[in-house]
TILUM-880763 format. One record per residue (C-alpha): residue in three letters; x, y, z. Coordinates in steps of 0.2 Angstrom, whole numbers, padded with zeros to 4 digits, always signed. Layout:
% TILUM-880763
ALAXYZ...
***
This chain:
% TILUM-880763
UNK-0029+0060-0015UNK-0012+0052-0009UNK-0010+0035-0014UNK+0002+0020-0009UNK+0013+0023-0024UNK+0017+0040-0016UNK+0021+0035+0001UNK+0038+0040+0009UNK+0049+0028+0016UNK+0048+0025+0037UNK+0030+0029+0039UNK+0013+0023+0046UNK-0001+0023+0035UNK-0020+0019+0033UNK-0031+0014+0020UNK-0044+0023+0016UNK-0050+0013+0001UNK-0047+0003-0014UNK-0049+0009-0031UNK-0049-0004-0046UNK-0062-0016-0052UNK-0064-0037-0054UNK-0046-0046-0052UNK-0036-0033-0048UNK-0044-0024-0030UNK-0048-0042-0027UNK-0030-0048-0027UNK-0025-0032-0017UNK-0039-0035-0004UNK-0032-0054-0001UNK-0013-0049+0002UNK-0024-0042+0015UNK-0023-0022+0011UNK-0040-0017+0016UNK-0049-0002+0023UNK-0043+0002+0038UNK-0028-0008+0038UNK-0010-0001+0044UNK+0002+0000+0033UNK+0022+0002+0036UNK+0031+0007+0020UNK+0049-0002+0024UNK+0055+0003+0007UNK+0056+0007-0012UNK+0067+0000-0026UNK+0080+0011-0032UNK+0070+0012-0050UNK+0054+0016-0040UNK+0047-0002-0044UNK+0041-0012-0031UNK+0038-0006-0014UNK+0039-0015+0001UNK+0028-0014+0015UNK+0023-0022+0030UNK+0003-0025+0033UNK-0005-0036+0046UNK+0012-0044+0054UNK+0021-0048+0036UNK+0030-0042+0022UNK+0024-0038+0006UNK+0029-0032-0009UNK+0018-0022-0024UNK+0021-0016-0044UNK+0020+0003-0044UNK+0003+0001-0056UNK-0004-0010-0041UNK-0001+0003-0028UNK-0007+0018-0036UNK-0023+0009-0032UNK-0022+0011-0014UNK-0026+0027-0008UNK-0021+0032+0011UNK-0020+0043+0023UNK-0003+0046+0035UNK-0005+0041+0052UNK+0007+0050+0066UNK+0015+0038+0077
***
């Protein structure tokens, strides 16, 4: 299982779920990550904390602990 917190810089992904109960996957899902959705990781901190990526025409940034929650697949563009 590869998640958003493992995602390489420069590349296209999808979601394939959201894993995480109550507040959390809740808050995820209204930044607008959701299944399905297209995901461009623009780029990482140099400490690895946060990670930048663009989703649904804007940019948005995530803590590490919020994008291990995300798991995805890598779509070739």
């Amino acid at each position: 299982m590869k998640t958003l917190k493992d995602a390489e810089v420069g590349k296209y992904y999808l979601v394939k779920k959201i894993h995480g109960e109550g507040p959390l996957r809740r808050r995820i899902m209204d930044m607008g990550i959701t299944k399905r959705a297209e995901l461009y990781v623009r780029k990482v901190a140099p400490l690895g904390d946060p990670v930048q990526i663009a989703v649904r025409g804007y940019e948005l940034s995530l803590r590490k602990e919020d994008s291990s929650c995300v798991e995805i697949e890598e779509i070739v563009k």
